[in-house]
C-alpha positions in Angstrom: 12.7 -7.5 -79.8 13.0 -6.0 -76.6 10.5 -3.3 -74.7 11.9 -1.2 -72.3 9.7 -0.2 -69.4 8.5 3.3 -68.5 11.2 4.8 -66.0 7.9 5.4 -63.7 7.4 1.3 -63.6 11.3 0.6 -63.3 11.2 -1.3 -59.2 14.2 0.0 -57.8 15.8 -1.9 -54.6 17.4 -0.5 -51.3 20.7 1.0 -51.4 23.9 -0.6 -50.2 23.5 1.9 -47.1 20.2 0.5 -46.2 18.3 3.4 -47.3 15.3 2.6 -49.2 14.6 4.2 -52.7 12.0 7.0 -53.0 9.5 4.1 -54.2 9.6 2.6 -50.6 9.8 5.6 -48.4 7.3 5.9 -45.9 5.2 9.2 -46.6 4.3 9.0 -42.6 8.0 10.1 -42.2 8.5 13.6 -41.1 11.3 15.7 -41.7 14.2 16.1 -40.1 13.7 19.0 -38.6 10.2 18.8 -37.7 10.8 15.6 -35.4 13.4 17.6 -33.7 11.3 20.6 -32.8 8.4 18.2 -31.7 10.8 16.2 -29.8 12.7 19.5 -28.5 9.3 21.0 -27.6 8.4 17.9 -25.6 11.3 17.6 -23.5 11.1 21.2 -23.1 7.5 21.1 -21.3 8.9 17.7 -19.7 11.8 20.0 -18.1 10.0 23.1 -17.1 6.7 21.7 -15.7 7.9 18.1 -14.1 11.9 17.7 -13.8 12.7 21.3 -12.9 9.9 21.2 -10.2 11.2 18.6 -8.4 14.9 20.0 -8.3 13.2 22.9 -6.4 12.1 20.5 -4.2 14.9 19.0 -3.0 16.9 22.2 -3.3 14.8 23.5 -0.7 14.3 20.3 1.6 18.2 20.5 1.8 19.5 24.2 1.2 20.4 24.7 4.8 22.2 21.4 4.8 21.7 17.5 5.5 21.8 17.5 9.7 18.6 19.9 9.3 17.3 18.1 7.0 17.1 15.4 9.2 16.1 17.4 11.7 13.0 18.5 9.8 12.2 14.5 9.3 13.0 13.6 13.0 10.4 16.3 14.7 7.6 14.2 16.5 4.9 15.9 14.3 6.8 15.3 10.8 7.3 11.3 12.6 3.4 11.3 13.4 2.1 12.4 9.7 4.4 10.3 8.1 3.2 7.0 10.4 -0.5 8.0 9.8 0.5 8.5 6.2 1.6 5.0 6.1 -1.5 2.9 8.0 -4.0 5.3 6.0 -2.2 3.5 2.9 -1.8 0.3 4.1 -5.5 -0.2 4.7 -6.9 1.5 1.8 -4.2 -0.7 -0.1 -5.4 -3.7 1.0 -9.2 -3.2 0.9 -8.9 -2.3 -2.6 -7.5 -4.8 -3.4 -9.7 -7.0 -2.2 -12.5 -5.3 -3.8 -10.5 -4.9 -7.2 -9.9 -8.4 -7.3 -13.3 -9.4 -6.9 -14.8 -6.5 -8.8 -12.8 -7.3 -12.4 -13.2 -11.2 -11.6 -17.1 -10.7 -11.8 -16.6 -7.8 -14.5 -14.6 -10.1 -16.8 -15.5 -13.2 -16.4 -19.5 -13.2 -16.4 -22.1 -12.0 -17.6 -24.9 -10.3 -15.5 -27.6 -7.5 -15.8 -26.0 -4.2 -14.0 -22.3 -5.1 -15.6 -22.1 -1.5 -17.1 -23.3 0.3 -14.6 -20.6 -1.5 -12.1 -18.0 -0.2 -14.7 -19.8 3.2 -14.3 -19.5 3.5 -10.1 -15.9 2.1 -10.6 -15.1 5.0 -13.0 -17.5 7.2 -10.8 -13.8 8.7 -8.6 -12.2 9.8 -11.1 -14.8 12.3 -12.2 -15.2 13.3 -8.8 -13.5 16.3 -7.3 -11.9 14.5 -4.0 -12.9 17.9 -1.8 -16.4 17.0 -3.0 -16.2 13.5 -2.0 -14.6 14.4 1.0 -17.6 17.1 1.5 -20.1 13.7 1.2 -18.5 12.0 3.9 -19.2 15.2 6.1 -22.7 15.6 5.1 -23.2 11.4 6.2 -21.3 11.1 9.3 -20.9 14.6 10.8 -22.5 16.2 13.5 -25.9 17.7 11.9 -25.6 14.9 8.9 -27.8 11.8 8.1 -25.6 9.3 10.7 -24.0 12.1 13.2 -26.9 11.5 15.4 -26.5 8.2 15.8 -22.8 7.7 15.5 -23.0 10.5 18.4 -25.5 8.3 20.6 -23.0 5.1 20.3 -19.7 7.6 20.8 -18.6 6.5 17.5 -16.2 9.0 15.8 -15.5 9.2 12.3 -15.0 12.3 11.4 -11.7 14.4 12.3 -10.0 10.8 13.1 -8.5 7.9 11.5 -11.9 5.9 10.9 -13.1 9.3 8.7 -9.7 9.6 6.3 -9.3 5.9 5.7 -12.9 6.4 4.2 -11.9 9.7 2.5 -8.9 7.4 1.0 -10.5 4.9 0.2 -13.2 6.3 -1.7 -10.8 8.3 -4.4 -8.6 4.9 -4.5 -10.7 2.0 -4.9 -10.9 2.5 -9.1 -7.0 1.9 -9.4 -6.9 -2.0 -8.9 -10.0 -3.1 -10.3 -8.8 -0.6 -13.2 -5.5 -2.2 -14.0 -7.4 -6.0 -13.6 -10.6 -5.3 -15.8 -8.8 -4.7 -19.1 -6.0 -7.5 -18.7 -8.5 -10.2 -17.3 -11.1 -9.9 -20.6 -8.3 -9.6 -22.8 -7.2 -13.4 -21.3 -10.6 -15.0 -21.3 -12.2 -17.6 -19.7 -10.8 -20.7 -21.3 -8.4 -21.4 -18.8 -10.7 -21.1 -15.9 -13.1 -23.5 -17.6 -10.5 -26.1 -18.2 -9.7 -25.7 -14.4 -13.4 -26.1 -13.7 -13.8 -29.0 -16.4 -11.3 -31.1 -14.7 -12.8 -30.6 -11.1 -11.9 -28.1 -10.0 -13.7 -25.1 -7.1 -14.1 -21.5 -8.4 -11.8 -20.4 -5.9 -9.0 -22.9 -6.5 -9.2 -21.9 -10.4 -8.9 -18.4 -9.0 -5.8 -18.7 -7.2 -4.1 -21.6 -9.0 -5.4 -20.2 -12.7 -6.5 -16.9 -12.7 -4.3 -15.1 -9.9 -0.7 -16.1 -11.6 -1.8 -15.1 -14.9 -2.6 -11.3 -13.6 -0.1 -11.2 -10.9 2.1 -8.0 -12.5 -1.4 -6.4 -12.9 -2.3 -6.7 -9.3 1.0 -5.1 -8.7 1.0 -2.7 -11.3 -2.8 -1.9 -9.3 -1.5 -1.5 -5.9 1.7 0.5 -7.0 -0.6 3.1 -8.2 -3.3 3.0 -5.6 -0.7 3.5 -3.0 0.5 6.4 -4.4 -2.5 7.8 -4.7 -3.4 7.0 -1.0 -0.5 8.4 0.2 -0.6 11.7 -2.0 -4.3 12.5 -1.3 -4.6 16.0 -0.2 -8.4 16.8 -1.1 -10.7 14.2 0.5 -8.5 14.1 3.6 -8.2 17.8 4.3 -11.7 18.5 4.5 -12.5 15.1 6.8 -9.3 15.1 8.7 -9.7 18.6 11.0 -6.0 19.5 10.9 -5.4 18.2 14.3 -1.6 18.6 14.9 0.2 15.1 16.1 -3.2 13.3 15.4 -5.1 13.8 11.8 -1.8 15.5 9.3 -0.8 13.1 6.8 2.1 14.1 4.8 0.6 16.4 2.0 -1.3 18.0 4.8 1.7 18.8 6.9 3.3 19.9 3.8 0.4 22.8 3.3 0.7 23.4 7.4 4.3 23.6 7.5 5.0 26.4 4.5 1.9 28.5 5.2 3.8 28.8 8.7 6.9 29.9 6.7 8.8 26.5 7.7 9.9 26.0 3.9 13.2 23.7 4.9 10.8 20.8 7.3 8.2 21.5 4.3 10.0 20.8 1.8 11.7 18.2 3.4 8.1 16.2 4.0 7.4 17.3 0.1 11.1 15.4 -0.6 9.8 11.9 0.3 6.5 12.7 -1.5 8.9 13.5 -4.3 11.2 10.5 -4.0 7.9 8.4 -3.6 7.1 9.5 -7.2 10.1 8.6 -9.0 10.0 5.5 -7.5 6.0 4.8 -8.1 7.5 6.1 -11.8 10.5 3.6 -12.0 8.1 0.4 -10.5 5.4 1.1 -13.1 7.9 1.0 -16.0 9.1 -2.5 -14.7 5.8 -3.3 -14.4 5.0 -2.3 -17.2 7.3 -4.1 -19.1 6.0 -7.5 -17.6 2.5 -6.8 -18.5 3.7 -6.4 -22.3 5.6 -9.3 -21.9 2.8 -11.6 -20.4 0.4 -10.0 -23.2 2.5 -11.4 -26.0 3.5 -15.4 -24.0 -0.5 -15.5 -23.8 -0.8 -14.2 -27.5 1.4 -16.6 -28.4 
């Protein structure tokens, strides 16, 4: 005798086309047409608020043609923001870094009283409106605030120089490194390091022979995104920098200058290697990226 199951109970198996039954469809799936409209709006906001604004950009920084153009990059106050631009960077760069690395090696790896509240001055920049920080820096070191006396008595100038906007920089910049190292440095642990120790080896040399290969993409990943940062800061700069022409105009600054004096082809022109610096910060951190999720799963595995 033979009992035939309920058509409700019957297990039916994927189709030939590799489409599964309704018994196995995933009720998570949307409908057609609703992925396309979220996908269509998506690309839509992508177009209109981040691709279209940079083909104005470089519509602009070339409509009157390439030889002005280079014109526009070859004038000795577009060559002076762009070199100050560059050494602002490269020192805020490399001091964050330095501090990054040692800030998420103490933050991941022990244990002290204070840890969270580290975590909470790290974080503390980007919460901070940069023209406020930048208003701080004024308060400390300028003329009527708490150093400006004294800075004044040993001719020591910060503010409306170099000295002043590498500070500026540095303070909105300093979270990015230690940021990108924190996360990837608890997430690996500390049995390495104390295998490196166990068999005699200094902290330092299980730094650099252990620790430092095994975060290497994140320190890049770090500095890619701190540089950008240094060399896009507008806020913190403007209000320490004095908009001395030739001296104390980074790039974003000249860029402001430059259009409010209606000069929109050598404005744009500076705002096309800001531009051209962001698509290729974008480009870096997807490679980057890609070898952090790669170096995740070899140290999973």
């Amino acid at each position: 005798m033979t009992m035939e199951l309920p058509h409700s109970l019957v297990l039916t198996y994927p189709k030939e086309d590799g489409r599964l039954s309704a018994l196995h469809n995933d009720p998570r799936t949307e409908p057609r047409a609703v992925r396309i409209a979220i996908i269509g709006v998506a690309v839509t906001f992508l177009g209109i608020f981040v691709v279209l604004p940079l083909i104005v950009v470089f519509a602009q920084a070339f409509s009157r043609g390439i030889s002005a153009y280079v014109m526009a990059l070859g004038n000795p106050e577009a060559l002076s923001a762009i070199r100050l631009t560059l050494l602002i960077a490269a020192i805020s760069v490399g001091l964050n870094l330095v501090f990054g690395l040692v800030a998420a090696w103490a933050i991941a790896k022990f244990e002290f009283r204070g840890k969270t509240f580290l975590v909470s001055l790290i974080d503390l920049p980007f919460s901070v409106s940069p023209v406020i920080s930048g208003l701080v820096f004024v308060l400390l070191f300028g003329a009527q605030g708490f150093f400006g006396p004294w800075l004044a008595s040993h001719n020591i100038r910060l503010l409306f120089a170099v000295p002043g906007m590498t500070l500026a920089t540095l303070f909105v910049t300093f979270p990015f490194v230690a940021r990108a190292l924190i996360p990837l440095m608890q997430e690996q642990g500390t049995q390495e390091e104390e295998a490196a120790l166990s068999l005699g080896a200094s902290g330092l040399q299980a730094f650099f022979r252990v620790t430092l290969p095994n975060i290497k993409w994140g320190v890049l990943y770090g500095v890619l995104l701190c540089n950008a940062r240094a060399m896009g800061e507008f806020g913190a700069v403007s209000v320490v920098s004095g908009h001395i022409r030739g001296e104390t105009n980074t790039m974003p600054l000249l860029v402001e200058i430059l259009y409010n004096e209606y000069q929109f082809v050598a404005s744009f022109a500076i705002a096309s290697l800001l531009a051209m610096l962001a698509l290729i910060t974008l480009v870096a951190k997807t490679i980057l990226e890609r070898h952090l999720d790669e170096g995740k799963l070899s140290h999973d595995h």
